[in-house]
C-alpha positions in Angstrom: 0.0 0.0 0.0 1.4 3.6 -1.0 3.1 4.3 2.3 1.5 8.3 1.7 -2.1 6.9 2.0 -1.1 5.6 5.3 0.6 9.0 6.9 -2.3 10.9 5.3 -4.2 8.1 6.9 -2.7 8.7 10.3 -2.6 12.2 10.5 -6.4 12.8 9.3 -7.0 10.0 12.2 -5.0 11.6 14.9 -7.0 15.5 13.8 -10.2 13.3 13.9 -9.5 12.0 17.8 -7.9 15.6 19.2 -11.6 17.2 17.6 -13.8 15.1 19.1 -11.7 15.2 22.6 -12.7 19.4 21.9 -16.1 17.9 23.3 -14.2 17.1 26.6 -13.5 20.9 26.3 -16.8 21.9 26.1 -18.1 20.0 29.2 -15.3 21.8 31.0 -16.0 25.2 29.7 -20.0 24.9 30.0 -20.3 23.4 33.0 -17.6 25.8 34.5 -19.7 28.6 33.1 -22.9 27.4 34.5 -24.1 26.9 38.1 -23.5 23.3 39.8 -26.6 22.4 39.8 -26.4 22.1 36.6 -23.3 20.3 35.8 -24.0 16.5 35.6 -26.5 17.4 33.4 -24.1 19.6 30.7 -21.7 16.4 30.9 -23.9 14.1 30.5 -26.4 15.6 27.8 -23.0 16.2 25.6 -21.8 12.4 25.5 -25.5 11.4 24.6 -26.5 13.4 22.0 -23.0 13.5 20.4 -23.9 9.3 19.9 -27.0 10.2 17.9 -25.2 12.7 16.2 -22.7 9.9 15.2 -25.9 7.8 14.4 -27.7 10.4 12.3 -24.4 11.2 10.2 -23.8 7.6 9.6 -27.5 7.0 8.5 -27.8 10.3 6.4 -25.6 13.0 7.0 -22.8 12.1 5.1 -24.8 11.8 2.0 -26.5 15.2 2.4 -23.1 16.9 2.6 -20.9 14.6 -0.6 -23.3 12.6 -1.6 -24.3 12.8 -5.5 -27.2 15.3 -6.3 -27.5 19.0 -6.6 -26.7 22.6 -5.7 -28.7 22.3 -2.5 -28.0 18.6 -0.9 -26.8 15.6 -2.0 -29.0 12.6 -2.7 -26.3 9.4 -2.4 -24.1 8.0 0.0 -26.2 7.1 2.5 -25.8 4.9 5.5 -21.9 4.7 4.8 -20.5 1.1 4.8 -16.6 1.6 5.1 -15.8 2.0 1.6 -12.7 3.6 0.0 -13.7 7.1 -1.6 -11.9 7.4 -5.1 -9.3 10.4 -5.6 -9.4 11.0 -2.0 -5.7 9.7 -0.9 -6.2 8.3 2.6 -9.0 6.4 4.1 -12.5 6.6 3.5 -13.1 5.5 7.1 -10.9 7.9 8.6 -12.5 10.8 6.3 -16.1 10.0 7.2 -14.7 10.2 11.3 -13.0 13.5 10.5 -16.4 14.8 8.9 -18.9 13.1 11.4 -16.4 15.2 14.6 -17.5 18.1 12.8 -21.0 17.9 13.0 -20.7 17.0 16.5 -19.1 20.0 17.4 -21.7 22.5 15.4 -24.5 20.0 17.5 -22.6 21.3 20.9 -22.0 24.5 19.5 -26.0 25.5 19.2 -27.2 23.8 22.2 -24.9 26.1 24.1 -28.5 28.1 23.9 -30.5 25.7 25.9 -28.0 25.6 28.6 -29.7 25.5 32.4 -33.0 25.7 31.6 -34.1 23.2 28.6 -35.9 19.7 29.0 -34.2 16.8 28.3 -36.4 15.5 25.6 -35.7 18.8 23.5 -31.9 18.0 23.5 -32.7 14.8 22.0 -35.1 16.0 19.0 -33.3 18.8 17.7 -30.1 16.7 18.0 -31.8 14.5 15.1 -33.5 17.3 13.3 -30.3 20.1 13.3 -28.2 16.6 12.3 -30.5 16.4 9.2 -31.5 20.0 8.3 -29.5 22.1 9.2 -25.4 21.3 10.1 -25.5 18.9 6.7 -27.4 21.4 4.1 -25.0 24.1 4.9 -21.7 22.0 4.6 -23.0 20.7 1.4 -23.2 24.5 0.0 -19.5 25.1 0.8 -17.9 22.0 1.3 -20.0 19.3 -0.7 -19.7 21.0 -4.5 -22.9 22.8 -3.4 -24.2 26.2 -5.1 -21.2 28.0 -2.6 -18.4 26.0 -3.5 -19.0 26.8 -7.0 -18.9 30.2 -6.6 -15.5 29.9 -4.7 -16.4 30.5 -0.8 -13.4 30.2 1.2 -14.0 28.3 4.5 -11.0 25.8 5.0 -12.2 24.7 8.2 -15.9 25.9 8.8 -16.0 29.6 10.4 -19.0 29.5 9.0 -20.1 26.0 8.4 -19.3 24.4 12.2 -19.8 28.0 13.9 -22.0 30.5 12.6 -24.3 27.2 12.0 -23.9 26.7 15.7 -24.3 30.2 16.7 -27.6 30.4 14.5 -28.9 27.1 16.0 -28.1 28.7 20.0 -29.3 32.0 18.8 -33.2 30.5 17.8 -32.9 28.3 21.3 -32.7 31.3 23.4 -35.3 33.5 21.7 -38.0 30.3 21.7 -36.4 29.4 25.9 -35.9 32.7 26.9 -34.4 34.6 29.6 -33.0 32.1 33.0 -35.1 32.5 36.3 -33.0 36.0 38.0 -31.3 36.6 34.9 -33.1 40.1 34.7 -35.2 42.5 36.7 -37.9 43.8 36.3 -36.7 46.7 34.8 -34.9 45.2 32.6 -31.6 45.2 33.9 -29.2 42.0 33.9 -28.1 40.8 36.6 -24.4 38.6 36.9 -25.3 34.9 37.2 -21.9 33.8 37.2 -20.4 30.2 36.5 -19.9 27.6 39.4 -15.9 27.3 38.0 -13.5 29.4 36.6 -10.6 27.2 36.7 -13.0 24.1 35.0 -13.7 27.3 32.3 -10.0 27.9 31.6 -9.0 24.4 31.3 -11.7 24.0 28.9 -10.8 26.4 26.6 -7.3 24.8 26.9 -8.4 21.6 25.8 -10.3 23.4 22.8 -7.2 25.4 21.7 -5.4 21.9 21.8 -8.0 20.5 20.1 -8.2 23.2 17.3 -5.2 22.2 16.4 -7.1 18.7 14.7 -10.1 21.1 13.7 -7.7 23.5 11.5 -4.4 21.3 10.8 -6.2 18.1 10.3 -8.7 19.9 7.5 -5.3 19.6 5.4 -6.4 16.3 5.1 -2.6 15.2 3.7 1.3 15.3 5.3 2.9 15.4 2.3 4.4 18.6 2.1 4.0 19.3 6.1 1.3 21.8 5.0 -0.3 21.5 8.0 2.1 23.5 10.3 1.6 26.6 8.6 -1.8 26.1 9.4 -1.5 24.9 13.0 0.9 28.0 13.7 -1.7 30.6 12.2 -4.7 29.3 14.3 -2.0 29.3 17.4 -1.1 33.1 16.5 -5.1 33.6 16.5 -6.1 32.4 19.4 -3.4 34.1 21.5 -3.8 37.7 19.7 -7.5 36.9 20.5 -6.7 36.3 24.4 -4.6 39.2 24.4 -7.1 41.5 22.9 -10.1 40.1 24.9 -8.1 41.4 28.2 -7.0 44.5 27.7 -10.4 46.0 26.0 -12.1 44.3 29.5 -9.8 46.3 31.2 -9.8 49.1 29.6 -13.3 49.7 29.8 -14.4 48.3 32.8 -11.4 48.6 35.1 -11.2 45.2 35.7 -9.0 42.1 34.1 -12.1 39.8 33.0 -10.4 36.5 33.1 -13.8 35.0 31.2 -13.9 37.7 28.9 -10.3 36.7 28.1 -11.0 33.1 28.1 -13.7 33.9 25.0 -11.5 36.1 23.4 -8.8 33.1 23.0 -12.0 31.1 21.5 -13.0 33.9 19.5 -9.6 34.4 17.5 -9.5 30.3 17.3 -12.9 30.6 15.5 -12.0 33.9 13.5 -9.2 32.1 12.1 -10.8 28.5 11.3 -12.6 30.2 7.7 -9.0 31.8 7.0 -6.2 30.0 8.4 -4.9 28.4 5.1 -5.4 31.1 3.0 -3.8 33.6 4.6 0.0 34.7 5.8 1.1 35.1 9.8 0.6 38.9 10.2 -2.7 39.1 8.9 -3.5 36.0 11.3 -2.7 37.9 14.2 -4.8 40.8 12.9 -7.9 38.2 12.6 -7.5 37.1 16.1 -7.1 40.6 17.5 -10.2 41.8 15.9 -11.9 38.4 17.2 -10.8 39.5 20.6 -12.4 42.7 20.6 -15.7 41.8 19.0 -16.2 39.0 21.6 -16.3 41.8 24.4 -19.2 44.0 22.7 -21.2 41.2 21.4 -21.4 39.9 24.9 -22.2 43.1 26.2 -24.8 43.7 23.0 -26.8 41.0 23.2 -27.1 41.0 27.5 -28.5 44.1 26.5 -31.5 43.0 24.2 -32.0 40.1 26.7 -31.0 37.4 24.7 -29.7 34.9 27.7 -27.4 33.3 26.2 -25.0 31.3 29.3 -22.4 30.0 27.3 -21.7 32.9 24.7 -22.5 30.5 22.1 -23.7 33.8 19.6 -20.5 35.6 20.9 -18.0 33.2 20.5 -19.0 31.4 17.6 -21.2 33.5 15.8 -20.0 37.3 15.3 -16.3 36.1 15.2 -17.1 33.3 12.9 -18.5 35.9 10.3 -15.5 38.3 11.5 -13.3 35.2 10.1 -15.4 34.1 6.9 -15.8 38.0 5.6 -11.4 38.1 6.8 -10.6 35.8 4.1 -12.1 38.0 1.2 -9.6 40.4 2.8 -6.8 38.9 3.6 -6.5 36.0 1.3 -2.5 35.8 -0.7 -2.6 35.3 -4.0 -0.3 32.2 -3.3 -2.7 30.5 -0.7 -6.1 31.0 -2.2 -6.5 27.6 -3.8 -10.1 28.3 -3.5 -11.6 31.7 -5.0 -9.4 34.6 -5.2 -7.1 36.7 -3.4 -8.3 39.3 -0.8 -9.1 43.2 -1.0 -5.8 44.1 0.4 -4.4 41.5 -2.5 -5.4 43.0 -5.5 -8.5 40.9 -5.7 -10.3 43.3 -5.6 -14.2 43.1 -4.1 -14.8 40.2 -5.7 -13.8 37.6 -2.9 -15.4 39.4 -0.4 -18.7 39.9 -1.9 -18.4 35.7 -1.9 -17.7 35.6 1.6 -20.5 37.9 2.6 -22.8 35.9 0.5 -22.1 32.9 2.2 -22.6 34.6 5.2 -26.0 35.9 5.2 -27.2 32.7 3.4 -26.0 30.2 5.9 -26.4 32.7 8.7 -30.8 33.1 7.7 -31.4 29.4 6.5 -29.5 27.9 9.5 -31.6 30.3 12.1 -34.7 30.5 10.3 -35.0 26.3 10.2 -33.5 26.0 13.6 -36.4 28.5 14.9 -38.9 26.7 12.9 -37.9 23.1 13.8 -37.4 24.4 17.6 -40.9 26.3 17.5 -42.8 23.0 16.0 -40.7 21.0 18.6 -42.5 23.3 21.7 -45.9 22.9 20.5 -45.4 19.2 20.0 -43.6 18.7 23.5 -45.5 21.7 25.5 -42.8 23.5 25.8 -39.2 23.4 25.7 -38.4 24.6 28.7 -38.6 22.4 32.6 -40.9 23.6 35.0 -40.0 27.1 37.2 -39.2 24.2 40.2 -37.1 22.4 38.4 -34.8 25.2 37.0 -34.5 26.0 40.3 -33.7 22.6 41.6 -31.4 22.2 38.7 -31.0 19.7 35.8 -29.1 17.3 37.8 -31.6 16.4 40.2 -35.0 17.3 37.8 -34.1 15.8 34.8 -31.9 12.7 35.7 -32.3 12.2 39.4 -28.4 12.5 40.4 -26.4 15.6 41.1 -23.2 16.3 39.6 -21.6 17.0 43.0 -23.3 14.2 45.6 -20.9 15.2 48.1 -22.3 18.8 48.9 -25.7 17.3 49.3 -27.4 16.4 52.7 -28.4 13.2 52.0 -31.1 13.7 54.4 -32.9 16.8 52.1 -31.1 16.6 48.7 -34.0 18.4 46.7 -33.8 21.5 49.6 -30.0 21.6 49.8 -29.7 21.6 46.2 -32.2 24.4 45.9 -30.6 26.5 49.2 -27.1 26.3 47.6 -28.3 27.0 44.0 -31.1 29.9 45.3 -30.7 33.1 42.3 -29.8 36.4 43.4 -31.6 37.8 46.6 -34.1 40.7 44.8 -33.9 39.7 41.6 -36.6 39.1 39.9 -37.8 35.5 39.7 -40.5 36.2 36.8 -43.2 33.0 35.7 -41.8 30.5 33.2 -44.1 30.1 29.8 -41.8 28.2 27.5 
C-alpha cells in the first residue's frame, strides 16, 4: 500500500481523535460557566446526543453533505459502509470520522443556547432534526460542490459551516427558551449569574485550543508537504492575539482584568481564524485574532443588552467572530494561498472575494436560524414547551431531569432536593419572573 495513504491516513486520524476530545472541552468550559446544579446534566447531555449525532451522520448526514445530487444537498451515500472514496488519498473510514467530529461540534455549538433551563427530551429531538436540516445542508453549500463552493467560498475549516451554524442554531434556542429565572429585573436590567468554576472554564478552553489544532491542521487532510504547520501556527497566533485583545479591551473599559472575557477572546480568535487559516499569511492572522478578541467583548455586552440569555456565549464566540473570520478571508486571502476563489481586498483581488464571503454569510447565517427556529418552534408545541418547569430550574438539571447531582458530596443526604435548591437559590431581589416556554 502507498506508504502516503497511510501517513495521510494517520494524521487525518490523529486530527479526527484531538476534535472530538474538543467535546471534553466543552463540558469543561460549559459546566464551568454554568451553576453546579447544573453540571452533571451539561456532561452528560454532551456524550449522549454526540452518539445520535454519530448515528444520524452515519445513517444520512454524510450523504446530504458529498453525496451525488445537486446545488442544494446531495442525494447518495447514505448509511456509509466503510468503503474507499476514489481520488481521496487516505482512508474513506478515517475521512467520514473526520467529517462526522465536525457535526458533532456545530451540534454542541448550538445547544450552548439551551444551557440551564431546557428539557431533556428537546436536547434529543433537535439533536436528530439540526443533524438532518440544518449542520448537513449548509456544509454541502461550501464544502459538498454545493451552489457555494462553485462560486468559490473560502472556509477551510468551517468559520461558517461548524460556527456561525452553531451560533444560529443557539441564537433561535434562546429566543423560543428565553431569559433564565433571575437573569433580569424587572426593569430590565441584567443581573451577573456567574459560573460555578472558573478554573474548569479555563481548562476548557485549553483543551479546545489543543484541540483546534485537529479542527484547522487536520482539514489539510494530507502530510505530504508538512502543510499543516503553517496552518496549526496561524490558528495558534489567533487564538493568543485573541486572548490578548479580549483582556485588555475588559480592562480598559471596565477597570477590571475579566479572566472569562479573556478566556472567549482566545476562543473567538480560534474561531475567527478557522474560515482563513490556510489562505492567509502570519501577520494578517494575528490581525484576525485581535479583531476576534475585541468583537467578543461587545457582542457579549450587546446581546445582555437586548436580553437574549445566552450562558455560554455560544452567539458571541462562535457567531460574530465566525463571520469576522469568513468576511477576513475575502480580505486577507494571498494570491499564493487561495486555492479556492481569489485573493483578498488588500491583495489586488479586488471586491470580488469578499462579496463571496459575505454571501455565504448571510445565506447560511438566515437558513441555519430560520430552520432551527422553525424546527425548535414546531418541537415546543409538540412537547409543551421546551423549557422544565420554574421548580425544576430551580432545583437544577441534575436532580429534575436525571435524578443525580453532579456534586453528591455537597448534598445532605437527608434533604437533597432543599439543599440543592438552598445552595443554587438566584440572586436575593432579583426578579424571579413565571416560566411560559
Amino acid at each position: 500500500m502507498d506508504p502516503m495513504f497511510l501517513m495521510n491516513s494517520l494524521w487525518v486520524m490523529v486530527a479526527a481523535v484531538l476534535v472530538i476530545l474538543m467535546l471534553g472541552g466543552f463540558i469543561l468550559l460549559e459546566a464551568g460557566s454554568t451553576r453546579m446544579k447544573n453540571a452533571g446534566h451539561i456532561a452528560g447531555k454532551t456524550i449522549f446526543t454526540f452518539g445520535i449525532a454519530s448515528l444520524v451522520f452515519w445513517a444520512v448526514g454524510y450523504g446530504l453533505i458529498f453525496g451525488e445530487g445537486n446545488a442544494l444537498f446531495g442525494l447518495t451515500d447514505f448509511f456509509y459502509s466503510g468503503y474507499e472514496i476514489e481520488g481521496l488519498g487516505l482512508s474513506g473510514s478515517v475521512f467520514f470520522l473526520f467529517q462526522l467530529a465536525f457535526a458533532g461540534i456545530s451540534l454542541t455549538i448550538a445547544f450552548g443556547g439551551f444551557a440551564e433551563r431546557a428539557k431533556l427530551s428537546a436536547y434529543i429531538i433537535f439533536a436528530v432534526l439540526f443533524s438532518i436540516f440544518v449542520y448537513p445542508v449548509i456544509a454541502h453549500w461550501i464544502w459538498g460542490g454545493g451552489w457555494l463552493a462553485e462560486h468559490g467560498k473560502q472556509d477551510f475549516a468551517g468559520s461558517t459551516v461548524v460556527h456561525l451554524t452553531g451560533a444560529m442554531g443557539a441564537l433561535a434556542a434562546t429566543i423560543l427558551l428565553k431569559p433564565r429565572i433571575g437573569k433580569y429585573n424587572k426593569d430590565g436590567s441584567p443581573n451577573n449569574i456567574e459560573g460555578h468554576n472558573q478554573v474548569f472554564t479555563a481548562l476548557g478552553v485549553l483543551v479546545l485550543w489543543v484541540g483546534w489544532f485537529g479542527f484547522n491542521a487536520g482539514s489539510t487532510v494530507a502530510v505530504d508537504d508538512a502543510f499543516f504547520g503553517f496552518v496549526a501556527l496561524n490558528t495558534n497566533l489567533a487564538a493568543g492575539a485573541g486572548a490578548v485583545a479580549a483582556l485588555l479591551v475588559a480592562w480598559a473599559v471596565t477597570g477590571k482584568a475579566d479572566v472569562p472575557t479573556m478566556l472567549n477572546g482566545a476562543l473567538a480568535g480560534l474561531v475567527a481564524i478557522t474560515a482563513s487559516c490556510a489562505f492567509v499569511d502570519t501577520w494578517a492572522a494575528v490581525v484576525i485574532g485581535l479583531v476576534a478578541g475585541i468583537i467578543v467583548f461587545y457582542s457579549m455586552r450587546f446581546f445582555e443588552k437586548r436580553k437574549i440569555d445566552d450562558p455560554i456565549f455560544a452567539l458571541s464566540v462562535h457567531g460574530t467572530p465566525g463571520i469576522w473570520g469568513t468576511l477576513s478571508t475575502g480580505l486577507f486571502a494571498t494570491p499564493e494561498l487561495a486555492s479556492v476563489g481569489q485573493p483578498g481586498l488588500f491583495y489586488g483581488g479586488g471586491f470580488t472575494q469578499l462579496g463571496v464571503q459575505a454571501m455565504g454569510v448571510a445565506a447560511s447565517g438566515l437558513y441555519a436560524f430560520v430552520v432551527a427556529f422553525v424546527l425548535l418552534a414546531i418541537m415546543k408545541k409538540v412537547l409543551n414547551g421546551l423549557r422544565v418547569t420554574e421548580e425544576e430550574e430551580i432545583i437544577g438539571l441534575d436532580l429534575s431531569e436525571h435524578g443525580s447531582y453532579g456534586y453528591p458530596e455537597l448534598l445532605q443526604t437527608s434533604q437533597p432536593q432543599q439543599s440543592a435548591s438552598a445552595q443554587q437559590s438566584v440572586t436575593p431581589g432579583t426578579s424571579q419572573g413565571t416560566v411560559n416556554s
